[in-house]
N, C-alpha and C positions, 0 to 999 in steps of 0.2 A: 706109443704116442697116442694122446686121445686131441681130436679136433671138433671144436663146438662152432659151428655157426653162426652168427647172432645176425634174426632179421631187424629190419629196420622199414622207416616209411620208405616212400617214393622220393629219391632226393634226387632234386630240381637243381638246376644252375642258380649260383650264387646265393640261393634261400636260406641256408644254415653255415656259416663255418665248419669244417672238418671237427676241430676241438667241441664244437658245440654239439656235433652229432656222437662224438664219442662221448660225451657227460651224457646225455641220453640213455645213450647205450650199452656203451660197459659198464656194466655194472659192480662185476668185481673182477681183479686182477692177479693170478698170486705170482708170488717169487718163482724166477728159471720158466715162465713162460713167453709164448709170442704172440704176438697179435698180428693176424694177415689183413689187408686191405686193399680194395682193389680201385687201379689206378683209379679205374672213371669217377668212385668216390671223391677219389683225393681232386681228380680236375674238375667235376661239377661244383664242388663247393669251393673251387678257387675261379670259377666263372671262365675254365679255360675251354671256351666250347665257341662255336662259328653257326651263324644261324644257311640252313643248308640252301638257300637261294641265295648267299652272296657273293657265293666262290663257285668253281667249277673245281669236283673234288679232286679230280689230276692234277691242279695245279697247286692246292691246299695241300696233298701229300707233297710233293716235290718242293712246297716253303717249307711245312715239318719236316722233312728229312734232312737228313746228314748227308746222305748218299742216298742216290736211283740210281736205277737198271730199267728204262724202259724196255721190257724184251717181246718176242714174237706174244703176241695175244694167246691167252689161254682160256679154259671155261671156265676160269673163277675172276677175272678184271682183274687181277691184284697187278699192285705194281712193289716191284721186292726194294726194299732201304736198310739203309742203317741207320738207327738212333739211337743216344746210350749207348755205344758198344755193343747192338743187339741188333743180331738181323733177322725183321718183321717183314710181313705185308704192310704194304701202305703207311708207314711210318707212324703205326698207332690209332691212325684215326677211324675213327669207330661213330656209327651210327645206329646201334642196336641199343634198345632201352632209355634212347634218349630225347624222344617228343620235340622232332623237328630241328636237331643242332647236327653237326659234327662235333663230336669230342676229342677232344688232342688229348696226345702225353701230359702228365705234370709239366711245371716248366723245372724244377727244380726237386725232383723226389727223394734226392739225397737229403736233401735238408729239411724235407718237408721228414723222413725215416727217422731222424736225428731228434727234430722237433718232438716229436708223438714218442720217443723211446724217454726223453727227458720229463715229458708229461706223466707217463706213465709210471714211471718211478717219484715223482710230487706227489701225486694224484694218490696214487696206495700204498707210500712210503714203505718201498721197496728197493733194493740196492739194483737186482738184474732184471731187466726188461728186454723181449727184444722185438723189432717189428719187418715185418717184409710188405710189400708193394708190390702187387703181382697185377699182372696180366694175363692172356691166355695167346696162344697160338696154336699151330698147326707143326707136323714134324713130318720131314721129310719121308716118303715112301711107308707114311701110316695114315687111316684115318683118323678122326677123333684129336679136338683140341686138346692142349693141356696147359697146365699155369709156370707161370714164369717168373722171376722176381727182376727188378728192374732198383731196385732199391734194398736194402736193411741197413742195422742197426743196433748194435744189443750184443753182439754175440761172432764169432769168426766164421765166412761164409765158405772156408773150405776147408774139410780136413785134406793134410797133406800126408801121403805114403811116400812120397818118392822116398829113395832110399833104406826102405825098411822092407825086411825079406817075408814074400808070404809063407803060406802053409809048408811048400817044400824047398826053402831057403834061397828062391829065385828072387832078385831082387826088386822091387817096384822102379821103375825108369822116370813114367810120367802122369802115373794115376794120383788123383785127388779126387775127394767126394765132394759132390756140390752141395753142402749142406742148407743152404739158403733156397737152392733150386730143390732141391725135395719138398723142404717145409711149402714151397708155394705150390707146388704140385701137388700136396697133399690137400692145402688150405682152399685152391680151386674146385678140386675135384668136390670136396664137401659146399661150398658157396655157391656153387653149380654155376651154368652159362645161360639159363631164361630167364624165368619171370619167379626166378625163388626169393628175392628180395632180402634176400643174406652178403650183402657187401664185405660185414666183415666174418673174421674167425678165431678163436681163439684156440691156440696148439699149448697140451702141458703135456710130461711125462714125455721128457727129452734128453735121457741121460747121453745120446750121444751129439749134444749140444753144446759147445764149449760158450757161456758166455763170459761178455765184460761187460765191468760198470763205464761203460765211456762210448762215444761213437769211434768208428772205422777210422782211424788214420789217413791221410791224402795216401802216402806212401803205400798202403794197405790195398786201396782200393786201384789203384794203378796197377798194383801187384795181378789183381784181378782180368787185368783188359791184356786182349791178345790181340794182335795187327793182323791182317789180311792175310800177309804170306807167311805167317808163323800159324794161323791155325790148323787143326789137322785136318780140317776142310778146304786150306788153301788154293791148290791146284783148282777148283771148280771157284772158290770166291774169286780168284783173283784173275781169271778166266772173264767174268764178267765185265761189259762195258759201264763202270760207274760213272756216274757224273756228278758233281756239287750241289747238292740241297740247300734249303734256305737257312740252316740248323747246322751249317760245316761248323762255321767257328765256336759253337756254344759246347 
């Protein structure tokens, strides 16, 4: 796998379109690659940002989210949510590198993934493109953030073993490889978390990439999401006092 970074300027809310900063900037594209971008990209130039005196940010997480857990205080303020099927700090909202705002999630990163994988293949009349949307976080009982995908596009974001016997003919039950959660963990780790100004990345030399010419199926991406008490973190998720965020029904 090689991953290339591409900087770019300072992008400001609302100042450029997404698509206008990738004509910019990718330059070139080829066949069986992916292109990583990171969310705050995708939300600055969709003007999804909150100016930070207008809200009080506890209660700005708690409209973003899906789900809270206000729990005992700790030395980091965070308050833990669900959105997207993902459980963050703070529901995403993020005020690093962004000159005065809170930045939200995407509203929409699915279709924004869909959108830029369609472009992508116009754009350098290419059959397979694929794209991931990442973010970073934090992992339990480690330091050090790492990236996330919260979105793709392009290609199947898991390979499945179940059923197929490893090295000494014991069967796989319930492993799958996160092939989308690599590629963003690769693609962060290169785009870096300060002031490197490499939003996006570009990943080739991905034979263990299976793509397609088409986006993710609804069906597909359902396939994806695990409920509370089916994941194998259950027992501690569901332990948690959740409560309704502003973001339940979306």
């Amino acid at each position: 796998m090689i991953v290339k970074a591409i900087k770019t300027r300072k992008v400001l809310p609302s100042a450029s379109t997404l698509f206008e900063l990738l004509d910019e900037y990718v330059t070139e594209f080829s066949e069986n690659s992916v292109l990583a971008i990171t969310s705050k990209i995708v939300s600055l130039c969709e003007g999804a940002t909150v100016p930070l005196d207008s809200i009080e940010r506890e209660d700005l997480i708690k409209q973003e989210a899906e789900r809270y857990a206000v729990l005992p205080e700790s030395d980091y303020g965070v308050i833990f949510t669900v959105i997207g099927h993902t459980l963050i700090p703070n529901a995403g909202v993020d005020q690093s590198n962004a000159d005065g705002v809170f930045v939200l999630w995407p509203r929409e990163p699915q279709a924004t993934a869909n959108a830029v994988r369609a472009y992508l293949c116009e754009r350098f009349g290419i059959k397979h493109a694929g794209v991931v949307i990442t973010d970073s976080t934090g992992r339990p009982l480690r330091w050090g953030m790492g990236g996330i995908t919260i979105a793709h596009s392009g290609f199947k974001e898991v390979h499945d073993y179940r059923d197929q016997p490893d090295l000494f003919g014991r069967v796989f039950e319930h492993e799958t490889g996160a092939i989308a959660g690599g590629l963003a963990a690769a693609a962060v780790l290169v785009m870096g978390e300060g002031t490197e100004s490499t939003p996006l990345a570009v990943l080739g030399d991905l034979p263990f990439v299976e793509f397609q010419d088409r986006d993710p199926l609804p069906e597909e991406l359902n396939a994806l999401r695990v409920s509370l008490g089916n994941d194998i973190f259950g027992p501690m998720l569901t332990a948690v006092p959740w409560q309704t965020g502003g973001r339940a029904s979306s």
